[in-house]
Kinemage of the C-alpha trace (Angstrom):
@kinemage 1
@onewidth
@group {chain A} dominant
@subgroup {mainchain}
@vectorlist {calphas} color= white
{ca unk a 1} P -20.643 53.226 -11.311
{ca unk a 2} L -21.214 56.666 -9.896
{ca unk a 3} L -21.981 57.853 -6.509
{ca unk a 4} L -24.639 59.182 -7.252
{ca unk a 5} L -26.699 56.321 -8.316
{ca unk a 6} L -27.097 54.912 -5.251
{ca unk a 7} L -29.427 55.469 -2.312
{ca unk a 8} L -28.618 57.648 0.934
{ca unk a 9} L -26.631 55.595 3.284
{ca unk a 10} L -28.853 54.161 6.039
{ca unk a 11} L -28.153 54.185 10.101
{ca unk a 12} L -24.984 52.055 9.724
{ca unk a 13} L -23.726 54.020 6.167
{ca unk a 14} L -24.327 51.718 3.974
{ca unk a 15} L -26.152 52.667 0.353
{ca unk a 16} L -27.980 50.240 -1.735
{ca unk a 17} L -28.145 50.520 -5.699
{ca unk a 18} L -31.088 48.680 -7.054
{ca unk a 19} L -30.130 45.973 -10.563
{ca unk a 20} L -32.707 46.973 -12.794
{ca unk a 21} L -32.541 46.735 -16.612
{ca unk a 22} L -35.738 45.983 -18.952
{ca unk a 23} L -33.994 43.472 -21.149
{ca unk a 24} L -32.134 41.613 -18.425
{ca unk a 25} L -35.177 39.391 -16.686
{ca unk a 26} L -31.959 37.753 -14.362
{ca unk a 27} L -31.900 41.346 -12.790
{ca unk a 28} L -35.355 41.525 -11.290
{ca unk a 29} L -35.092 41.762 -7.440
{ca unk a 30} L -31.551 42.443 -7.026
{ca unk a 31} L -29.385 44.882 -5.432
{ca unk a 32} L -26.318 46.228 -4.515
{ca unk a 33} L -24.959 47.222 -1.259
{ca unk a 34} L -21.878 48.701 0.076
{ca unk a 35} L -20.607 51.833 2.324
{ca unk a 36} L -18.493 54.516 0.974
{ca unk a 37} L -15.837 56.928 2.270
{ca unk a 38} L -15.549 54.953 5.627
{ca unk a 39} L -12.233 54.983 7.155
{ca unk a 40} L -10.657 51.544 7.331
{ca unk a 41} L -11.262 49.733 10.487
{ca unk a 42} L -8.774 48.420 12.653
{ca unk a 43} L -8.824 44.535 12.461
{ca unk a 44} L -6.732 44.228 14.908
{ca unk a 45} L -9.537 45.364 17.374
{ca unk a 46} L -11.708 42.867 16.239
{ca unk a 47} L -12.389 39.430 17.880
{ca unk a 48} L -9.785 36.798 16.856
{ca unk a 49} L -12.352 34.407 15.302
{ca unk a 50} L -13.467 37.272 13.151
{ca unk a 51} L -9.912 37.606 11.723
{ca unk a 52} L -9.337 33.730 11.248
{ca unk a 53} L -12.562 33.284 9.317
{ca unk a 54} L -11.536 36.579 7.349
{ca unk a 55} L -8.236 35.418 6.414
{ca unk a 56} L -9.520 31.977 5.610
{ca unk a 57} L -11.913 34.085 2.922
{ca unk a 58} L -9.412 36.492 1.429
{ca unk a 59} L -5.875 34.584 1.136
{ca unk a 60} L -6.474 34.179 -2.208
{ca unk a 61} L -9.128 36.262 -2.892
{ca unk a 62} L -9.077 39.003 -6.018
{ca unk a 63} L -11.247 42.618 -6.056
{ca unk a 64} L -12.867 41.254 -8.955
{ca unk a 65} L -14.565 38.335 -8.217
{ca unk a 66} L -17.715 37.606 -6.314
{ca unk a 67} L -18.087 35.123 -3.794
{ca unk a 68} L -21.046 32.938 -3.324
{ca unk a 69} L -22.767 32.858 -0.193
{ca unk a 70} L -22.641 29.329 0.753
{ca unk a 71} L -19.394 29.182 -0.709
{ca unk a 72} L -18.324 31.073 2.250
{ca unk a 73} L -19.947 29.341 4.689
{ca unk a 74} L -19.120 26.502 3.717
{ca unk a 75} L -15.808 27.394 4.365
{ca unk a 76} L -16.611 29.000 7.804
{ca unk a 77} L -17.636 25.487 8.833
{ca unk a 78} L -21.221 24.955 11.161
{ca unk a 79} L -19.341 25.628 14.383
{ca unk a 80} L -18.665 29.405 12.843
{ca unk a 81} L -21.672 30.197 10.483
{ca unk a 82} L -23.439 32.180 13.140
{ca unk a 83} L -19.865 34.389 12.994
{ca unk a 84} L -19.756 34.327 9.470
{ca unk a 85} L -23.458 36.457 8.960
{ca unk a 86} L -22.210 38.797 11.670
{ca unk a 87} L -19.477 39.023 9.844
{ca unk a 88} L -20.869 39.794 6.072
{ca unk a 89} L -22.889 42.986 7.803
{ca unk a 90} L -19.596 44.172 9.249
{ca unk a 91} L -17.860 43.867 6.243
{ca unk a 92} L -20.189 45.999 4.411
{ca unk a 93} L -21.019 48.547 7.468
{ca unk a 94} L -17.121 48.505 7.211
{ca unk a 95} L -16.990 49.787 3.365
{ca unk a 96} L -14.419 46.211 3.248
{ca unk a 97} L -17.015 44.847 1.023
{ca unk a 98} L -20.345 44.776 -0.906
{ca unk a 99} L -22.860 42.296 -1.632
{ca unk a 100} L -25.310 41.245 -3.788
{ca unk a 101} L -29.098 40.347 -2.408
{ca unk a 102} L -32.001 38.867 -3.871
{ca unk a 103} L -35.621 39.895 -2.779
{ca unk a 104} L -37.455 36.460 -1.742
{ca unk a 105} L -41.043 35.964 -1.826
{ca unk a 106} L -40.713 34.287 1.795
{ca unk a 107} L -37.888 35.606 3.311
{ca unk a 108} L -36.968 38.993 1.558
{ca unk a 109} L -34.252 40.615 0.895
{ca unk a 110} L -31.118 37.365 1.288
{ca unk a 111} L -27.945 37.807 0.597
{ca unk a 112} L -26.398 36.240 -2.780
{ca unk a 113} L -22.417 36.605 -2.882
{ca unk a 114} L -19.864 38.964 -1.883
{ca unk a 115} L -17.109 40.826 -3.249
{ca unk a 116} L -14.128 41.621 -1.420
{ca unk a 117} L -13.146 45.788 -2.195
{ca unk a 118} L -9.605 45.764 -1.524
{ca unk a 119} L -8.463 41.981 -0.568
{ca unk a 120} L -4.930 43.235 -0.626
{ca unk a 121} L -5.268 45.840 2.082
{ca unk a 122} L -7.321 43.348 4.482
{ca unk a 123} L -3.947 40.527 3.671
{ca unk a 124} L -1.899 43.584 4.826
{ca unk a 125} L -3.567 44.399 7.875
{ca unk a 126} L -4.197 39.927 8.465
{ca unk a 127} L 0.202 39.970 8.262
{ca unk a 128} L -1.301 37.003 4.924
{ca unk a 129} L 1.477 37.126 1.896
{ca unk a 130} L 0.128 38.111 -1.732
{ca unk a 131} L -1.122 34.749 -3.300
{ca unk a 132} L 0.725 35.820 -6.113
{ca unk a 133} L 4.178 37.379 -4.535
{ca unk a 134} L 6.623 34.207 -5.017
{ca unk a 135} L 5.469 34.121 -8.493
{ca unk a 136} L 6.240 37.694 -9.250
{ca unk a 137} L 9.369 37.326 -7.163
{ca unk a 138} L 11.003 33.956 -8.867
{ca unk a 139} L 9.845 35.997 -12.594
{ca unk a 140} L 12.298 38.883 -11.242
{ca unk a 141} L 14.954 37.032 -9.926
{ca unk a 142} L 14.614 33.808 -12.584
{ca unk a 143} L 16.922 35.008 -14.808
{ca unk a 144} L 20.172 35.887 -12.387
{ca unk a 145} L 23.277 34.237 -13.785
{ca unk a 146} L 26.317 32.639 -11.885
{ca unk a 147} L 29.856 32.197 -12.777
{ca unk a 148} L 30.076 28.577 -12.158
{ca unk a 149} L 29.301 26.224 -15.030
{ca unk a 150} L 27.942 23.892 -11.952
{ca unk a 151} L 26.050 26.773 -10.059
{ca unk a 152} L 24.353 28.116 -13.593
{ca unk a 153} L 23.209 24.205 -14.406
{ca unk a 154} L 21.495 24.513 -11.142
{ca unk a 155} L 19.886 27.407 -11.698
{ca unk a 156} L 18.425 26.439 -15.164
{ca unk a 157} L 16.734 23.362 -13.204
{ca unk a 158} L 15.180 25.479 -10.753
{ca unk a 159} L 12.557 26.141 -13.568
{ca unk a 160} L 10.976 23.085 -12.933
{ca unk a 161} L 9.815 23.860 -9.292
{ca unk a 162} L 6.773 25.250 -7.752
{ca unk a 163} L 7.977 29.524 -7.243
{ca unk a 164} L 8.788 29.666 -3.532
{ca unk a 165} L 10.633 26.042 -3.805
{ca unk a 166} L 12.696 27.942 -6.634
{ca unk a 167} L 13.630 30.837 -4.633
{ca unk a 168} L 14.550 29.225 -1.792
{ca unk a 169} L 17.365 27.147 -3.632
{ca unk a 170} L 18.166 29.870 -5.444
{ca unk a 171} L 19.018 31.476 -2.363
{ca unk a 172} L 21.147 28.722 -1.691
{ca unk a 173} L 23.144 28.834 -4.671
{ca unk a 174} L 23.807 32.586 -4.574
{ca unk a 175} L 25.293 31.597 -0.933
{ca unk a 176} L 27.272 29.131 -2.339
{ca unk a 177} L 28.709 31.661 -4.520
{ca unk a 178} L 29.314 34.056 -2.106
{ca unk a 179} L 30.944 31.341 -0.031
{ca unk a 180} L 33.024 30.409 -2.984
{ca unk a 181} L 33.739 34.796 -3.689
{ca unk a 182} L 34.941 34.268 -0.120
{ca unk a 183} L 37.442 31.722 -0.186
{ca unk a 184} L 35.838 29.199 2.386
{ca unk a 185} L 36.161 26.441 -0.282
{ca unk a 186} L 39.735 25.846 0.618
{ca unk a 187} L 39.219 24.511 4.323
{ca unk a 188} L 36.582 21.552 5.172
{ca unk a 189} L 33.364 22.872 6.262
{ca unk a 190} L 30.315 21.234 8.365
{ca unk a 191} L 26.754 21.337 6.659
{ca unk a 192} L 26.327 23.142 9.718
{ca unk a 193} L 28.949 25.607 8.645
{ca unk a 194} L 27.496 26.348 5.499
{ca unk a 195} L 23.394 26.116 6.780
{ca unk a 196} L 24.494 29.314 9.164
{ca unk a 197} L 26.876 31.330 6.407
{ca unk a 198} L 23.114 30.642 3.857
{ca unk a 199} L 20.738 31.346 6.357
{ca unk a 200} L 21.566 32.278 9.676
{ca unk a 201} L 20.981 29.252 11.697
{ca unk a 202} L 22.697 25.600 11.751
{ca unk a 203} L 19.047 23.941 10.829
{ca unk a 204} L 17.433 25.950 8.726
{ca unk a 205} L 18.734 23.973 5.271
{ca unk a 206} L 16.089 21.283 5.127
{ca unk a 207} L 16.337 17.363 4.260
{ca unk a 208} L 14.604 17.921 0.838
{ca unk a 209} L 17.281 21.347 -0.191
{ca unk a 210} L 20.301 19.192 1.306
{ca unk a 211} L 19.124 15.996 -0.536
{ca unk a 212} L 18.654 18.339 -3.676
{ca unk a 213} L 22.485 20.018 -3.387
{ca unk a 214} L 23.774 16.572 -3.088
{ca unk a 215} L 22.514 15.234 -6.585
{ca unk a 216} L 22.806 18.580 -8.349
{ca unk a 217} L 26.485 19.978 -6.871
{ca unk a 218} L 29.511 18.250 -5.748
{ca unk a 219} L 29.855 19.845 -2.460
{ca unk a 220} L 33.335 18.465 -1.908
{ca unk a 221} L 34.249 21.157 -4.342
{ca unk a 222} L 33.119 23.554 -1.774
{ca unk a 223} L 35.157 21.922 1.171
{ca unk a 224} L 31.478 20.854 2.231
{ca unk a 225} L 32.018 17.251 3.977
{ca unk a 226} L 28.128 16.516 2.295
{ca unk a 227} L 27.983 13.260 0.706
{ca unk a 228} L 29.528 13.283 -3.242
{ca unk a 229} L 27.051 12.819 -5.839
{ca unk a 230} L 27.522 9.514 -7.691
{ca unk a 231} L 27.158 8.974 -11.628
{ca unk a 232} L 25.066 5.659 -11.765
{ca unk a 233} L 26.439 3.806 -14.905
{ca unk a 234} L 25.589 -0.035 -16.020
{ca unk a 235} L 28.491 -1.032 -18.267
{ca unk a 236} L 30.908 -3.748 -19.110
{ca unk a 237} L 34.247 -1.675 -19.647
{ca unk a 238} L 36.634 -1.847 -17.506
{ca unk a 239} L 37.947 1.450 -15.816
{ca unk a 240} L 41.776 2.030 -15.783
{ca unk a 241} L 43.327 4.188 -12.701
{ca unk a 242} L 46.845 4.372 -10.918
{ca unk a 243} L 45.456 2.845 -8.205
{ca unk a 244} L 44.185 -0.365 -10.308
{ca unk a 245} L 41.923 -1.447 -12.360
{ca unk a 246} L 37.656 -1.885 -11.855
{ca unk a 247} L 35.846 -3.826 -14.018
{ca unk a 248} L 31.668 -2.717 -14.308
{ca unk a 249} L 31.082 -6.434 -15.836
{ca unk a 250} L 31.296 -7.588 -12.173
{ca unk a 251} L 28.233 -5.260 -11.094
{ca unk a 252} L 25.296 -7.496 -11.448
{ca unk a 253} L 23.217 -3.753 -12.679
{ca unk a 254} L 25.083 -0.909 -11.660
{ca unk a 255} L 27.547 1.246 -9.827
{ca unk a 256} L 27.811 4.352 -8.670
{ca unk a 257} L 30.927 6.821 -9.394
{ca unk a 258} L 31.796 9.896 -7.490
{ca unk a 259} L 33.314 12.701 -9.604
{ca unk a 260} L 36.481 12.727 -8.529
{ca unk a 261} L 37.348 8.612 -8.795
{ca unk a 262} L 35.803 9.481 -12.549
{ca unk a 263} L 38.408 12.081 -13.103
{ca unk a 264} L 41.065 9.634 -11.485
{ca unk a 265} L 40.124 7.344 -14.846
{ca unk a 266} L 43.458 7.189 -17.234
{ca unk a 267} L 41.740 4.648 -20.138
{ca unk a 268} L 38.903 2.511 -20.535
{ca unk a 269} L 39.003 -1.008 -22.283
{ca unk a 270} L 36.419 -2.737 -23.705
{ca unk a 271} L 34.313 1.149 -24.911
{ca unk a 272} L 30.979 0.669 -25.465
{ca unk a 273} L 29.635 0.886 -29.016
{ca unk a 274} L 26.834 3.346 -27.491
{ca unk a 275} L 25.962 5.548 -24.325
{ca unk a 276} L 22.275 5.453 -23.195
{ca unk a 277} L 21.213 8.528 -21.214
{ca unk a 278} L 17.755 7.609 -19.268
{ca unk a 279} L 16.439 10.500 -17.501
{ca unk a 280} L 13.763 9.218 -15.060
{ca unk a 281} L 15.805 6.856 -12.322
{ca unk a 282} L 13.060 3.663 -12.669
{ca unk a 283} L 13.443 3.827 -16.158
{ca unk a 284} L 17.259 4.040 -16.243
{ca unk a 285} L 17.194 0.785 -13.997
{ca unk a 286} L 14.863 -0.968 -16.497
{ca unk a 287} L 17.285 -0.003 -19.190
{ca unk a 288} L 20.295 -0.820 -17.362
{ca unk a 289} L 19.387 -4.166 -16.487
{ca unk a 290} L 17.979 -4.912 -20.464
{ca unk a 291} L 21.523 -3.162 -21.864
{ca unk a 292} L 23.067 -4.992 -24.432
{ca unk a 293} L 26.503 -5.746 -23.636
{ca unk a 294} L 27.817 -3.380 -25.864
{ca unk a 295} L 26.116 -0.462 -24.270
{ca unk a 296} L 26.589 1.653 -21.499
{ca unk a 297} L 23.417 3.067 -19.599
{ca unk a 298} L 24.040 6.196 -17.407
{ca unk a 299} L 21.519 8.323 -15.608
{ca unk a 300} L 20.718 11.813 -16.428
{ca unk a 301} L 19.424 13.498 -13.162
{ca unk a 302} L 17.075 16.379 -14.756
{ca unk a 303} L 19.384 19.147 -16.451
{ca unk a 304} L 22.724 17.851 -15.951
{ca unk a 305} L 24.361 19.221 -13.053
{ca unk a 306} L 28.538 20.814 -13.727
{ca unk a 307} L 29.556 17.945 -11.923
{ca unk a 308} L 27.729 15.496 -14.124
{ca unk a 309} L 28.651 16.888 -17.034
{ca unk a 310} L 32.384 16.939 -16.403
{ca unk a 311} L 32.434 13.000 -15.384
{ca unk a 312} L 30.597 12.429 -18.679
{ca unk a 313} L 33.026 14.380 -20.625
{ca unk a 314} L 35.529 12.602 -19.091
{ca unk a 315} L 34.458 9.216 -19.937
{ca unk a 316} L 33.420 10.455 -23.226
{ca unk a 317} L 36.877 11.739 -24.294
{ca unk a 318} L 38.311 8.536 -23.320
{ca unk a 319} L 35.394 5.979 -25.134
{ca unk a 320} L 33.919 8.146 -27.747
{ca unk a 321} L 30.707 6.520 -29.168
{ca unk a 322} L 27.272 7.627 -30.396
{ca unk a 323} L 24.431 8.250 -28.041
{ca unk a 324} L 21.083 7.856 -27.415
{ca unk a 325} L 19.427 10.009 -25.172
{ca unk a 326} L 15.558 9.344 -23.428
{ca unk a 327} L 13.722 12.053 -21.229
{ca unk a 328} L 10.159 12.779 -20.769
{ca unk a 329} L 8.281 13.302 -23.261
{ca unk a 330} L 7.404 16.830 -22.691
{ca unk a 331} L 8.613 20.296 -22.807
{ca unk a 332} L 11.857 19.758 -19.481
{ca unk a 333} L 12.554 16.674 -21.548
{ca unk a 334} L 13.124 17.870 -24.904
{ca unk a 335} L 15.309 20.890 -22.795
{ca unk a 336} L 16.974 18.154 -20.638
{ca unk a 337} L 18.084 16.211 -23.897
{ca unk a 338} L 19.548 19.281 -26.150
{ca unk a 339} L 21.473 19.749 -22.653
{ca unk a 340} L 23.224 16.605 -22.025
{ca unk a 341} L 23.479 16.418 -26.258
{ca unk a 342} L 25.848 19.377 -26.327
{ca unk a 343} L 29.036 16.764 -24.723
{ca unk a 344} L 28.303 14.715 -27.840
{ca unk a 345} L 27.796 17.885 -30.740
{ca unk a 346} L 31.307 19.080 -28.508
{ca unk a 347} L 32.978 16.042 -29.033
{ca unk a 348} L 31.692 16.040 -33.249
{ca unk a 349} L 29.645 12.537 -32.200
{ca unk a 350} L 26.210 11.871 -32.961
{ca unk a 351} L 23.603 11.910 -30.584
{ca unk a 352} L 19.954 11.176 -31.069
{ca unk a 353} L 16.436 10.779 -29.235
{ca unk a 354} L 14.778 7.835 -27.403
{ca unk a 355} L 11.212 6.864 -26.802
{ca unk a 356} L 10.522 10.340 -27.192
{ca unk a 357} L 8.699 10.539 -30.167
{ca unk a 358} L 5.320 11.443 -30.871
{ca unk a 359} L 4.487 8.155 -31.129
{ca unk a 360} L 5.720 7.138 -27.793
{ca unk a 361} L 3.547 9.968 -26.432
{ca unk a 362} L 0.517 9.329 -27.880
{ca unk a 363} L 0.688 5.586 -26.764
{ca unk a 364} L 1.284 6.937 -23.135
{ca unk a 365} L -1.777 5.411 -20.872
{ca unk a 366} L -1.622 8.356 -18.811
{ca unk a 367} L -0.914 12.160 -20.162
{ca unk a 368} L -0.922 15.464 -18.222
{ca unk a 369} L -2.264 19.074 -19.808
{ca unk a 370} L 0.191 21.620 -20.567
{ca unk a 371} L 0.630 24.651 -18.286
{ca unk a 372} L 1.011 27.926 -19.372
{ca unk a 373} L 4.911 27.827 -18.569
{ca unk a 374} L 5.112 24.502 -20.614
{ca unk a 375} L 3.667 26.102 -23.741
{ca unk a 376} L 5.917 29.019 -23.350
{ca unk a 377} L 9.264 26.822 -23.154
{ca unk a 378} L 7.786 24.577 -26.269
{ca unk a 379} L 7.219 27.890 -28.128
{ca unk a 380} L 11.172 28.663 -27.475
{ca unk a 381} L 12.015 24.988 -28.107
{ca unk a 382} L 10.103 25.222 -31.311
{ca unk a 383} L 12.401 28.649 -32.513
{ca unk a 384} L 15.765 26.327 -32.495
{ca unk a 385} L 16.334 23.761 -34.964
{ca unk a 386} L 15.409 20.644 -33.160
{ca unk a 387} L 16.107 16.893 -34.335
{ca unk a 388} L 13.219 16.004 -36.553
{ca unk a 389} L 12.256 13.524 -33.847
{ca unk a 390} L 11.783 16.178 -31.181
{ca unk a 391} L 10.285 18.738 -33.127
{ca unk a 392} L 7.706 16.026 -34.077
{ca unk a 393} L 7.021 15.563 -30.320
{ca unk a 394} L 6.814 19.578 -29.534
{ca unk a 395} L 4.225 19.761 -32.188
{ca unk a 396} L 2.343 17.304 -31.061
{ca unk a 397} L 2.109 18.746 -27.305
{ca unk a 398} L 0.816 21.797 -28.790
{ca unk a 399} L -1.539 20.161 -30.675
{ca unk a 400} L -3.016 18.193 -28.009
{ca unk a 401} L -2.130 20.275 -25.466
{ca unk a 402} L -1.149 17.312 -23.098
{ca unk a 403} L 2.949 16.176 -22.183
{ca unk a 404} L 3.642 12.839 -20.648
{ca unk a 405} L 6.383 10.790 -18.606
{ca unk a 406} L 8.421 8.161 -19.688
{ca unk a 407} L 8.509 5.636 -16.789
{ca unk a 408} L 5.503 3.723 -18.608
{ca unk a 409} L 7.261 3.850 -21.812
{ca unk a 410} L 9.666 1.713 -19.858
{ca unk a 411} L 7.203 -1.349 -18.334
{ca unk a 412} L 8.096 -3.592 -21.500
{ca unk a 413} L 11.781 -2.942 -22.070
{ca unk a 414} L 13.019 -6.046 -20.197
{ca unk a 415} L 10.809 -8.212 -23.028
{ca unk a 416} L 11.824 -6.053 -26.090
């Protein structure tokens, strides 16, 4: 829209462009108007409630879209709607923005909704982030790879997470390999210890990231005194080390294992006929307490973490059996399961899926839609050849466009 087909600016700049069009009745009594060429203002000058009700309008506002009236004033609350009309004139008069008005037969010209010229530059100049700027961030740095088997497991989870939760345990693992690259795993560290080498200060590693490193890494590999991660396992084989002998038939449900009294394990007697992987913890516990006594259930935290993976190996090498494997039924779960299923294609043993069919999903009470990043992973599921079972199950997620969980799938399993 040129220049030139608006009117001369008036006493405070601003230029109007009247919406006229013969075959558009909607346009009748409407107008543009904004200011041109005007140099930007200093907010910083301006009164502070001006800036908080501005920055409450434009943190996630985009150049292109108009903003209703009441819309923002509803937002500005009563106890600031006399600032927020002050404000609409200034941010016009200001070139920051122009508006749309209707001519009333009552009142005249009123205003309709605003658009926001560069909401960018006013975040700049408000010190607000880019709504968008973790997103585009985690897509740049999503695809970094680490040495570690244990460290790259992580990673792959991260996924999963809202953008700036991913980054910031991203950023944690890259610390832990550059604690690893410089060879503090040897001595025994404080959480502490490591909190300050990741981030510059003792308490700046919160619960939830701690909490989260403790079921996805074995810090004791690190010479981190954090607590080991534990494989939860309902059996009723009895575990053979050289310091004795422990016998899962005596757990009432289950027990958990760390890592390294797994590795201690010389021979198991009594092998199960079949391993049950349960991803979701409420299910596993359902299915570990309903096990037949040939079975062994063990949990599958989300993408198995290194240290997971090489206690499950370990028990696997010594009791080979066929699997069974049960996720969520939606696009993580079908990646979770060809994850964990690679110990069992390693090992030449069959493997297979549980409750995750298309039935099981379509029987679901409850179902979720798909995002965007969901129907991307499916479409890069769907590429590799899947077990008939699962590729069933990605099918029907795209064809229905909703993905479910399997903790409901679970609410009968004590009676089946």
């Amino acid at each position: 829209m040129e220049t030139r087909d608006w009117s001369g600016p008036d006493a405070e700049g601003v230029r109007t462009l009247p919406l006229t069009d013969p075959a558009r009745s909607s346009l009748r009594g409407k107008r543009l108007r904004r200011a041109f060429d005007r140099p930007a203002p200093a907010l910083d000058a301006w009164p502070a409630a001006w800036r908080e009700l501005l920055a409450r309008w434009v943190r996630r506002a985009g150049s292109e879209k108009r903003y209703r009236r009441d819309t923002l004033l509803s937002a500005a609350g009563a106890a600031r709607a006399n600032i927020a009309l002050t404000l609409f004139e200034r941010l016009v008069a200001d070139g920051l923005a122009e508006i749309e008005e209707r001519r009333e037969p009552q009142s005249g010209w009123q205003l309709v909704n605003l658009r926001f010229l560069d909401p960018t530059a006013l975040r700049g100049q408000l010190g607000l982030p880019e709504p968008d700027a973790a997103a585009q961030a985690w897509q740049q740095r999503k695809d970094i790879r680490f040495k570690r088997d244990d460290l790259e497991a992580a990673r792959i989870s991260l996924d999963r997470l809202a953008p700036e939760s991913a980054l910031n345990r991203l950023e944690l693992l890259a610390a832990l390999e550059r604690w690893t690259a410089g060879g503090l795993t040897t001595g025994r560290a404080t959480p502490r210890d490591f909190a300050y080498f990741a981030r510059g200060n003792t308490k700046k590693i919160t619960v939830g990231e701690w909490r989260w490193l403790a079921e996805i890494i074995d810090l004791g590999d690190y010479g981190i005194a954090a607590h080991s991660p534990l494989l939860l396992v309902a059996a009723q084989f009895r575990l053979t080390t050289p310091g004795g002998t422990l016998d899962l038939a005596a757990a009432p449900a289950f027990l958990g294992l760390p890592p390294r009294a797994i590795g201690s394990v010389t021979a198991i007697a009594a092998p199960p006929a079949c391993w049950t992987l349960v991803e979701n913890r409420s299910a596993f516990e359902k299915a570990a307490a309903a096990r037949a006594s040939n079975e062994a259930v063990v949990w599958l935290p989300g993408y198995p973490p290194g240290w997971w993976r090489v206690a499950v190996a370990h028990l696997l090498a010594l009791a080979p059996a066929p699997a069974r494997i049960a996720c969520d039924p939606d696009p993580d779960g079908i990646a979770i399961a060809l994850h964990a299923a690679r110990l069992w294609t390693q090992a030449g043993l069959a493997w297979s899926p549980w409750q995750m069919s298309a039935d099981d999903l379509a029987r679901l009470s409850a179902r979720r839609p798909l995002s965007d990043r969901d129907k991307n992973l499916l479409r890069l599921l769907s590429s590799a050849a899947l077990p008939a079972v699962l590729a069933e199950l990605a099918d029907a997620m795209l064809a229905s466009g909703e993905k479910g969980e399997q903790e409901s799938l679970f609410w009968d399993i004590l009676e089946a």
